[in-house]
C-alpha positions as semicolon CSV with decimal commas, in nm:
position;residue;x (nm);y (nm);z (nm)
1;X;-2,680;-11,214;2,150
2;X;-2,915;-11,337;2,361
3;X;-3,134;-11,666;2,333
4;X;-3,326;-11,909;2,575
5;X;-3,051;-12,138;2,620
6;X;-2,782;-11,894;2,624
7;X;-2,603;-11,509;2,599
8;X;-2,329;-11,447;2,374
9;X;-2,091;-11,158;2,350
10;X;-1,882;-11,100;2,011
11;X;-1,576;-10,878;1,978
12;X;-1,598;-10,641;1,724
13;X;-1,205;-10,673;1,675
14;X;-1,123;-11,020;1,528
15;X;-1,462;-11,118;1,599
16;X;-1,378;-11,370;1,845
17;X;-1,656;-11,502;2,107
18;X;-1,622;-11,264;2,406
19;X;-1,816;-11,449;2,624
20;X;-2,093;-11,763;2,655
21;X;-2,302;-11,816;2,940
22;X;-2,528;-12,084;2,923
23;X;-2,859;-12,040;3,121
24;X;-3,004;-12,364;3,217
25;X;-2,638;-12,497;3,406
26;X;-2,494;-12,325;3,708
27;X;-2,097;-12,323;3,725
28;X;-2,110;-12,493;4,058
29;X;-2,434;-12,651;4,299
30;X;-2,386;-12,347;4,474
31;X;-2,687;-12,125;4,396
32;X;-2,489;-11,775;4,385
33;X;-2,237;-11,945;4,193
34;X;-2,403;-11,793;3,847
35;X;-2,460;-11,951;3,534
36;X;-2,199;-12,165;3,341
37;X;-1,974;-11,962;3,153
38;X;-1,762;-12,154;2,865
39;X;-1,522;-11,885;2,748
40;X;-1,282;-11,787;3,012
41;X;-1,012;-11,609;2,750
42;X;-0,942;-11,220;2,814
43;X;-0,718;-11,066;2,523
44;X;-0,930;-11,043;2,197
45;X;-0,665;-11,331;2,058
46;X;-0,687;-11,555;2,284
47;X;-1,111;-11,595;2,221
48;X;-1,279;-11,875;2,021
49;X;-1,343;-11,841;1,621
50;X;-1,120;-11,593;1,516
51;X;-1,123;-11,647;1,117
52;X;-0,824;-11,534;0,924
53;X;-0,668;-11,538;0,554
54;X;-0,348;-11,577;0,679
55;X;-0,384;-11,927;0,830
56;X;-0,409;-11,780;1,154
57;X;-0,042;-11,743;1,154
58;X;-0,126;-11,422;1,436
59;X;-0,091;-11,107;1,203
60;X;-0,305;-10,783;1,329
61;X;-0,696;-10,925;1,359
62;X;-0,958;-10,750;1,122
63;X;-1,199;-10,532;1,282
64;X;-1,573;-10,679;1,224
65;X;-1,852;-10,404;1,222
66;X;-2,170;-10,530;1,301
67;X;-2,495;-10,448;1,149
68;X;-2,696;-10,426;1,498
69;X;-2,549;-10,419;1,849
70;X;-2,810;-10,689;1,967
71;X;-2,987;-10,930;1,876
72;X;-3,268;-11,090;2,149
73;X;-3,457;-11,461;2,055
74;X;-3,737;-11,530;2,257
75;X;-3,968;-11,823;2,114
76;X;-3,813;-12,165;2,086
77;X;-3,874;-12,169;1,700
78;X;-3,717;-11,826;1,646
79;X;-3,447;-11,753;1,404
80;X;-3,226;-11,476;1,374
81;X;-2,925;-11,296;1,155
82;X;-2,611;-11,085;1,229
83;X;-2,403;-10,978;0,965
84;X;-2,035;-10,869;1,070
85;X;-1,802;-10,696;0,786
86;X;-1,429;-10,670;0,788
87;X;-1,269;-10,441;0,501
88;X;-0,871;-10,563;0,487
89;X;-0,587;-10,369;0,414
90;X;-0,512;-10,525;0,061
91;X;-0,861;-10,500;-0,080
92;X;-1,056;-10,747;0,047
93;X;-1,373;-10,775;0,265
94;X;-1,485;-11,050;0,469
95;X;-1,863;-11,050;0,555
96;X;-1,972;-11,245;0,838
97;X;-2,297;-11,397;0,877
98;X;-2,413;-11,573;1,220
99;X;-2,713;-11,747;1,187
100;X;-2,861;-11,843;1,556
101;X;-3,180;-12,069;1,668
102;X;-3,384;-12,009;1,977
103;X;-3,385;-12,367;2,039
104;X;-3,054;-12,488;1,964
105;X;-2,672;-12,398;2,088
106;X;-2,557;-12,490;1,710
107;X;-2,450;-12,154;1,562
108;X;-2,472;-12,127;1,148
109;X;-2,156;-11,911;1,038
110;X;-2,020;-11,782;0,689
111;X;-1,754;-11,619;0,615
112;X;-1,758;-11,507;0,241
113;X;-1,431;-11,366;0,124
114;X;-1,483;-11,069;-0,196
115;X;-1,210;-10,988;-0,406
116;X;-1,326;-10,662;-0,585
117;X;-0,965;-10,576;-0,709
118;X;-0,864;-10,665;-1,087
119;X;-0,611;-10,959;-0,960
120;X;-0,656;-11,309;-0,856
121;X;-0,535;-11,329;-0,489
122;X;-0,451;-11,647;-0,275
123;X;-0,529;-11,700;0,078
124;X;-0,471;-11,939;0,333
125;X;-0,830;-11,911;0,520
126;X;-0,851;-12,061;0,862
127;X;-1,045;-12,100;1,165
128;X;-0,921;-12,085;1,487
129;X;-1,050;-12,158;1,869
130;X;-0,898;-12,087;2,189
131;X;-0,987;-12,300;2,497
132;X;-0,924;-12,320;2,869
133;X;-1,069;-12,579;3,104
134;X;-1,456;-12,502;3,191
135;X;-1,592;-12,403;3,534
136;X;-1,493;-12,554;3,809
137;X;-1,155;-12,785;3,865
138;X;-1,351;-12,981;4,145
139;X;-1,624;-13,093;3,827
140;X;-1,364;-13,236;3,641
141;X;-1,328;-13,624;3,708
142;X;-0,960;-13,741;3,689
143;X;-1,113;-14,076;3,573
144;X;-1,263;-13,886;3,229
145;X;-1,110;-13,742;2,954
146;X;-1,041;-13,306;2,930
147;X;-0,932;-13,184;2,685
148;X;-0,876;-13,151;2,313
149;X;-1,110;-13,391;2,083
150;X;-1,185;-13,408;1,693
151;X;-1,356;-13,684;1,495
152;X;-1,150;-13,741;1,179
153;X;-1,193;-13,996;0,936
154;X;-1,485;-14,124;1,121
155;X;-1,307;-14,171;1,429
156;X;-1,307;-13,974;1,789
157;X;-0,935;-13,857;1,850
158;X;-0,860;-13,720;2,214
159;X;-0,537;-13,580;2,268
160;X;-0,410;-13,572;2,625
161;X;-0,320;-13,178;2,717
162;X;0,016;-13,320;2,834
163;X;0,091;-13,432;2,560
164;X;0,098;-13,118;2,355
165;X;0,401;-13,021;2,529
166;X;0,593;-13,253;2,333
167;X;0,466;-13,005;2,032
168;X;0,172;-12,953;1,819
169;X;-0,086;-13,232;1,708
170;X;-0,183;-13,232;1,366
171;X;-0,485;-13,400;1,215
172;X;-0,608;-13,439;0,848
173;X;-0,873;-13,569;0,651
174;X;-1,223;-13,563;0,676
175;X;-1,281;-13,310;0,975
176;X;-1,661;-13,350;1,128
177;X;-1,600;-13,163;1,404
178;X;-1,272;-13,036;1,683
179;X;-1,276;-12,887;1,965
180;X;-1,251;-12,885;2,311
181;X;-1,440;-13,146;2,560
182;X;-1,450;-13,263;2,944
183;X;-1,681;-13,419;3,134
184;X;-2,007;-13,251;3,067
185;X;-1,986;-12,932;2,826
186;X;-1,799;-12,886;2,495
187;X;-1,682;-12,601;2,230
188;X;-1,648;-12,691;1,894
189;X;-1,646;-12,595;1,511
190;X;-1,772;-12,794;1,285
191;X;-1,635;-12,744;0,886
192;X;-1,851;-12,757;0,600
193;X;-1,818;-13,155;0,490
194;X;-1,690;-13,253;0,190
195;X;-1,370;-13,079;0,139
196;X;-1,089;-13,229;0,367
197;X;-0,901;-13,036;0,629
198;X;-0,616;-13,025;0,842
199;X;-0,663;-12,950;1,226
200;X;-0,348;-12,863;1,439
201;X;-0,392;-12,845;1,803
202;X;-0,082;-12,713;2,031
203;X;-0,071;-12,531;2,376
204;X;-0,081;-12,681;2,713
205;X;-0,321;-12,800;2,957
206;X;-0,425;-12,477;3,120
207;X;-0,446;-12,299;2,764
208;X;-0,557;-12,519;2,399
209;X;-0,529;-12,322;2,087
210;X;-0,698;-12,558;1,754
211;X;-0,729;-12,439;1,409
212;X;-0,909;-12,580;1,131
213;X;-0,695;-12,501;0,811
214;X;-0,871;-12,461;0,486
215;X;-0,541;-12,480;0,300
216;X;-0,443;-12,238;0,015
217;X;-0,755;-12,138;-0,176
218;X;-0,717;-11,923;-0,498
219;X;-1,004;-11,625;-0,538
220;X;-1,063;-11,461;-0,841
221;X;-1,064;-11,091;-0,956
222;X;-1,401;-10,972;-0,875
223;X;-1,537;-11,253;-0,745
224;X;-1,576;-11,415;-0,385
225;X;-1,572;-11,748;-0,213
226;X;-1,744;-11,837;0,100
227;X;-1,642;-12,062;0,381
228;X;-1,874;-12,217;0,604
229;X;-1,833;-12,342;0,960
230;X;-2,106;-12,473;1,253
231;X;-2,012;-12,352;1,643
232;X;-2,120;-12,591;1,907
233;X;-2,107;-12,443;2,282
234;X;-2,351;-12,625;2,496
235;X;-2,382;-12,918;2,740
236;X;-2,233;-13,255;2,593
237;X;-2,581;-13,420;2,618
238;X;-2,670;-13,685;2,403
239;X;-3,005;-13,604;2,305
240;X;-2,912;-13,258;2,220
241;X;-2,605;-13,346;2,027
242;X;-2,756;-13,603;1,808
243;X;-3,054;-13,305;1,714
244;X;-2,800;-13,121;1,547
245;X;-2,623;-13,349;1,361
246;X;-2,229;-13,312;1,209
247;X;-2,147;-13,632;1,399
248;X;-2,112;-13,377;1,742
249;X;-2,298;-13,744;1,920
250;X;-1,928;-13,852;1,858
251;X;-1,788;-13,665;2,148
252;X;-2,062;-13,872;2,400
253;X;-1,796;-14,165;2,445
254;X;-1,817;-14,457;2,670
255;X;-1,517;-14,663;2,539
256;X;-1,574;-15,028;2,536
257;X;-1,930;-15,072;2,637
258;X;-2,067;-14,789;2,383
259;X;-2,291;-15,006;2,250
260;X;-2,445;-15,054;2,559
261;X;-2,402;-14,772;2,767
262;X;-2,649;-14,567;2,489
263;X;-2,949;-14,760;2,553
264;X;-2,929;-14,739;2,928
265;X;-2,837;-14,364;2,922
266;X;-3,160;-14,350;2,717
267;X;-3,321;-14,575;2,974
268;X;-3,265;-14,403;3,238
269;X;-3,378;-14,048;3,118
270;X;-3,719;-14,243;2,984
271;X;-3,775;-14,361;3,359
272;X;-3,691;-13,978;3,500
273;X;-3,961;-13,891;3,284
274;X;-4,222;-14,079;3,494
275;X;-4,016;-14,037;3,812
276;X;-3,880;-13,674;3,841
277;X;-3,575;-13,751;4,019
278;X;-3,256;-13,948;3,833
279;X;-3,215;-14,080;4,236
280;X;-3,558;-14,241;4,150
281;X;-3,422;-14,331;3,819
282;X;-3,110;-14,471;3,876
283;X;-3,278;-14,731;4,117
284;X;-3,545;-14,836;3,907
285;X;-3,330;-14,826;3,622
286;X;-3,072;-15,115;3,848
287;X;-3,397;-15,315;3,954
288;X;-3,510;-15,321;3,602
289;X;-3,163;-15,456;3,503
290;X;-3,173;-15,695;3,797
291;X;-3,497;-15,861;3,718
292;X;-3,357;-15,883;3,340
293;X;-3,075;-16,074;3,484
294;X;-3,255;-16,255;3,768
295;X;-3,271;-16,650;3,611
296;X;-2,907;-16,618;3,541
297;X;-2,784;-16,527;3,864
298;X;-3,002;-16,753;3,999
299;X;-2,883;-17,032;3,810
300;X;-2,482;-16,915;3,892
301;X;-2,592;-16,908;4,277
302;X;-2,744;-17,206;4,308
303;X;-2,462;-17,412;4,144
304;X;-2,262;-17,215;4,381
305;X;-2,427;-17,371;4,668
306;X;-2,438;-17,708;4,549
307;X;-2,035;-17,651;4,496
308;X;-1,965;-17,562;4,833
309;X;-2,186;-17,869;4,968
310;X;-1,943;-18,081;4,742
311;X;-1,628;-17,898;4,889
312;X;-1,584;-18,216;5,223
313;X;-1,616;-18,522;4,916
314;X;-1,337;-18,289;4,690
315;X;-1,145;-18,263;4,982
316;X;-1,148;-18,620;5,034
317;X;-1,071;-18,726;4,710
318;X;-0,761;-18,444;4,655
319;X;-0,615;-18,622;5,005
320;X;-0,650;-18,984;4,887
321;X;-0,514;-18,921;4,482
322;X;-0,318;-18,615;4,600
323;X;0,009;-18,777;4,418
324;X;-0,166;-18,932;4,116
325;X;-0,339;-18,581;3,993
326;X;-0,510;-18,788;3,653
327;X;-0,739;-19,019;3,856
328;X;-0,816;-18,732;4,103
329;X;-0,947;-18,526;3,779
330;X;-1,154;-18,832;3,690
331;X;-1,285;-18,882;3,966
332;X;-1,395;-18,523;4,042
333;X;-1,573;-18,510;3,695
334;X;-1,731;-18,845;3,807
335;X;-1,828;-18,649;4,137
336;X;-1,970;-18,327;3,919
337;X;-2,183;-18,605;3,707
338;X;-2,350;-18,774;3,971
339;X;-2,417;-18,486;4,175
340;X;-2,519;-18,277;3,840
341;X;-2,303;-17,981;3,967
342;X;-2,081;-17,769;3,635
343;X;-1,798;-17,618;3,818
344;X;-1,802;-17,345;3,639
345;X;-2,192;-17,305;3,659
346;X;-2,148;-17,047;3,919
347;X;-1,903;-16,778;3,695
348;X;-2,065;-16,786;3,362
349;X;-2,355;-16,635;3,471
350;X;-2,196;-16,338;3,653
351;X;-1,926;-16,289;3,307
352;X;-2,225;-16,227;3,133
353;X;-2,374;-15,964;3,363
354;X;-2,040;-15,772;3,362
355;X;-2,021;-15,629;3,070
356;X;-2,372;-15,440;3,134
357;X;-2,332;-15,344;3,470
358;X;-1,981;-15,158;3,388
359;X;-2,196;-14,984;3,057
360;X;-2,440;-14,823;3,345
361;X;-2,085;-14,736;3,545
362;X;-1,952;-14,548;3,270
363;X;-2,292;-14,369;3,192
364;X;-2,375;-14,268;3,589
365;X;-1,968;-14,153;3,572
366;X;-2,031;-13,910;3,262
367;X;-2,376;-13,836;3,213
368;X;-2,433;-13,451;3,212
369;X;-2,782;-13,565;3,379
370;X;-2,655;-13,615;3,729
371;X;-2,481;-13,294;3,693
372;X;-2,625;-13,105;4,049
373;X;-2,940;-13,331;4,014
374;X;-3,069;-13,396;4,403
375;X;-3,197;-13,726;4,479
376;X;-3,299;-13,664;4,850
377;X;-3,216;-13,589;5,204
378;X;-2,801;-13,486;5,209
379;X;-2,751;-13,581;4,894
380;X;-2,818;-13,268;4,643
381;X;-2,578;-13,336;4,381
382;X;-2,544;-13,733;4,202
383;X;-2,239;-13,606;3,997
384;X;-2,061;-13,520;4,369
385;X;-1,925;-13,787;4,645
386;X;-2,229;-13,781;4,867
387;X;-2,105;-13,597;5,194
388;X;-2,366;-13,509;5,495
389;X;-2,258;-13,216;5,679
390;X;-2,170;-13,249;6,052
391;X;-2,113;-12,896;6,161
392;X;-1,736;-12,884;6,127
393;X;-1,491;-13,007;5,906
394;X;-1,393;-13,322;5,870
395;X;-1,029;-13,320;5,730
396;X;-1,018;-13,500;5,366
397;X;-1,333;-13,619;5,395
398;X;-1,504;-13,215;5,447
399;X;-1,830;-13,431;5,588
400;X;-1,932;-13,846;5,658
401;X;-2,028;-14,038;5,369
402;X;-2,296;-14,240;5,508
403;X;-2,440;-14,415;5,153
404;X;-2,086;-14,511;5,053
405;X;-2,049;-14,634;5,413
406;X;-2,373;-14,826;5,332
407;X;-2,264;-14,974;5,062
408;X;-1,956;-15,117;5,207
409;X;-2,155;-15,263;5,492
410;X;-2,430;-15,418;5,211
411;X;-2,095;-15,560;5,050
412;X;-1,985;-15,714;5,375
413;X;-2,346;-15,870;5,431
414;X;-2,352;-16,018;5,053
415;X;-2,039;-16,141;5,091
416;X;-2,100;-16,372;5,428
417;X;-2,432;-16,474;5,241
418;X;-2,255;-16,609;4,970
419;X;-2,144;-16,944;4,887
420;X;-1,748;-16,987;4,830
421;X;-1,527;-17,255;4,715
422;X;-1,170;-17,073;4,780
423;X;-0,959;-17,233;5,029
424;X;-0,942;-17,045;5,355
425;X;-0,637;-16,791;5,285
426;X;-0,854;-16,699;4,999
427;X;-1,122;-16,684;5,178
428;X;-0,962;-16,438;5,430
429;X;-0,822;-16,252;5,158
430;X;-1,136;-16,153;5,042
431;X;-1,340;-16,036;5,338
432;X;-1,104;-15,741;5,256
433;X;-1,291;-15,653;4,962
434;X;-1,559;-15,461;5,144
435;X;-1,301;-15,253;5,318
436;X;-1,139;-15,185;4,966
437;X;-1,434;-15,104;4,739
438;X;-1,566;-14,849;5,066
439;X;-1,209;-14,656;4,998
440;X;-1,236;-14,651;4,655
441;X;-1,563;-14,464;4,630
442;X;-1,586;-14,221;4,898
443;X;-1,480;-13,971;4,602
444;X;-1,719;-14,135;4,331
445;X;-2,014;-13,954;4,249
446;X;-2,320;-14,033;4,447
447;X;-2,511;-14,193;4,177
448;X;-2,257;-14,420;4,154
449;X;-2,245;-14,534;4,492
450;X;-2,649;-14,557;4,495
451;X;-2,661;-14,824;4,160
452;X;-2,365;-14,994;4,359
453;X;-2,558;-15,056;4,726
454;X;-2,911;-15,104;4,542
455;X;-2,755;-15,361;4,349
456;X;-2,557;-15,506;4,668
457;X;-2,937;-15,506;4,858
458;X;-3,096;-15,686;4,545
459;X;-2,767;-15,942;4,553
460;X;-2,894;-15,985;4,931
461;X;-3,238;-16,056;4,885
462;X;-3,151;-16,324;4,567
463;X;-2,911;-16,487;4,805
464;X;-3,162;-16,455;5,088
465;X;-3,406;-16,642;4,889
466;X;-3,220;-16,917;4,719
467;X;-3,057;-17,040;5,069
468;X;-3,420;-17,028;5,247
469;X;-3,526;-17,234;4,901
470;X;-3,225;-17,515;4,961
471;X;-3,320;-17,501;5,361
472;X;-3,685;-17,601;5,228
């Protein structure tokens, strides 16, 4: 099978999905590296969507014969058919029918069970994939979820690998989709809705092995019953997902701040449209935010500074009501009304800012977008710690990473810029921060680090500006 976005292989025995290579994603930046290939399984049952009648309890797999040994799409509105029949031991026959898009990784298939014998027969009809972590281990971030994923009952349900060695997971209800999920790709089947279903999931962490039960289903003499599924192998893109629909936009998951991490996301890839480059984007897209946010933290530094002008009249009044701590609180107050200063003028402002700033974190952690986009110079890849190559190895570090080294050296500056009321051990305590936050990403992805020092530089120039303003 072979389409614009991808190239399929089926095996004819169990019918399982040999292989999937999809053809506009590269399994690692390097260019020889070939395209991304989702099905790593080598035995013919150990592939993805192996149906059985015997809920896929591992009996001998049906041989499918297919009606044509390829099939080629090449227009982006192109449709196509392949019909796959399995004739069972006891009577039955299973026809298979694939229905693929030129434009879309969502894969149509039916599987409609005939019963031409005189007796009503029941089954136990099931679907089952077999998954093992995509491409390369050095793509997957420890700080995202791998593994096994459904959404059941209108909610996302991620199961840990580790924690199928405690034993199988079972799900059931109202199955939408399951599958298998990391960072950027996923495989999954999606049921036909309406009917509910029971999903057990059981293996380990190399090796994930889901099936979607049907339960038992009664077929009568001479007749048939068909059982419908949807296969989704492609990138775990937003925009794509939400095109095809069976709530497969579930598995794009930014926790907490999903509400707001979906707008930027769509932000930013509006801006690479005019731009070309998500480097481009990504700094635009933090200005943008910036200047959204500018009044506020404007407001919150300048009562900052007025605090720490106040700091020699607090300390004054905590020595001389230091042992009568009512009339020092009344007094401050008095000192905060006369001076017009809220003490606490210089935090709201940055509380509210949090919550948006982390939403563009989580998005520039997960987005499929940065995945081996360049921005310029050493940096090739945004999803990758940004690393310029010396001529030798460095140990650990395998090269010097100048912008996160940047951006701990824009923290430093920001942070002797800025106002503070902490008492000097606090004070010290903090200048540490720098030092801490420049450890911390040196294995964050590039794109990361860039929002973090553009934002750092804008922090600078507000700061820059507001004590120039007070000197004035």
């Amino acid at each position: 099978m072979d389409t614009p976005l991808y190239t399929a292989v089926i095996n004819e025995q169990g019918g399982g999905l040999k292989s999937f290579v999809l053809k506009n994603y590269r399994n690692t930046m390097d260019k020889d590296s070939g395209p991304m290939q989702l099905i790593l399984g080598k035995s013919a049952s150990e592939l993805p969507a192996l149906f059985s009648l015997d809920n896929a309890a591992g009996t001998a797999l049906s041989t499918f014969k297919a009606d044509k040994n390829a099939l080629t799409l090449t227009g982006q509105g192109e449709s196509g058919v392949l019909t796959m029949t399995a004739q069972l031991a006891d009577g039955l026959r299973i026809v298979r029918t694939l229905t693929f898009r030129g434009d879309s990784y969502l894969i149509g298939m039916d599987y409609k069970v005939h019963n031409p014998t005189d007796k009503a027969v029941q089954v136990s009809p099931a679907l089952a994939l077999a998954n093992e972590p995509f491409g390369h281990a050095s793509e997957t971030s420890k700080y995202l979820f791998a593994g096994p994923a459904a959404y059941v009952n209108g909610k996302l349900v991620e199961t840990k690998p580790k924690k199928l060695t405690e034993g199988p997971v079972v799900l059931q209800g109202q199955v939408s989709w399951t599958g298998y999920v990391d960072n950027y790709f996923m495989a999954a089947a999606a049921p036909a809705p309406g009917n509910g279903h029971s999903v057990t999931v059981q293996g380990s962490e190399q090796h994930v092995r889901t099936v979607i039960s049907e339960g038992i289903q009664t077929i009568p003499a001479n007749d048939a019953k068909t059982f419908a599924y949807k296969l989704y192998f492609g990138p775990k893109k937003l925009q794509v997902l939400q095109s095809v629909g069976s709530d497969l936009a579930k598995a794009v998951d930014f926790g907490w701040f999903d509400v707001l991490a979906k707008p930027m996301l769509w932000l930013l890839n509006f801006i690479h449209q005019f731009s070309g480059n998500y480097g481009v984007a990504i700094i635009l897209l933090t200005v943008l935010i910036k200047l959204v946010f500018w009044p506020v933290t404007q407001k919150g530094m300048k009562s900052m500074k007025n605090m720490q002008k106040l700091q020699p009249k607090i300390a004054k009044l905590r020595e001389r009501f230091k042992d009568d701590p009512a009339k020092m609180n009344q007094e401050m107050m008095g000192l905060y009304k006369t001076y017009k200063v809220n003490p606490v003028g210089g935090c709201l402002p940055m509380l509210i800012q949090i919550p948006f700033f982390f939403a563009l974190y989580r998005v520039l952690m997960a987005a499929i977008e940065l995945r081996h986009a360049p921005f310029m110079l050493w940096i090739n890849d945004l999803s990758a710690p940004d690393r310029l190559w010396i001529g030798f190895d460095i140990p650990y570090l395998h090269g010097i990473p100048i912008l996160t080294l940047l951006m701990g050296a824009s923290m430093f500056f920001q942070q002797k810029m800025t106002p503070t009321t902490a008492d000097p051990t606090q004070a010290r305590i903090m200048q540490f921060l720098p030092i801490v936050f420049t450890f911390m990403f040196i294995n964050f992805a590039s794109g990361l680090v860039l929002y973090w020092f553009v934002n750092n530089l804008l922090s600078i120039l507000q700061q820059y500006l507001i004590n120039r303003q007070n000197k004035a």
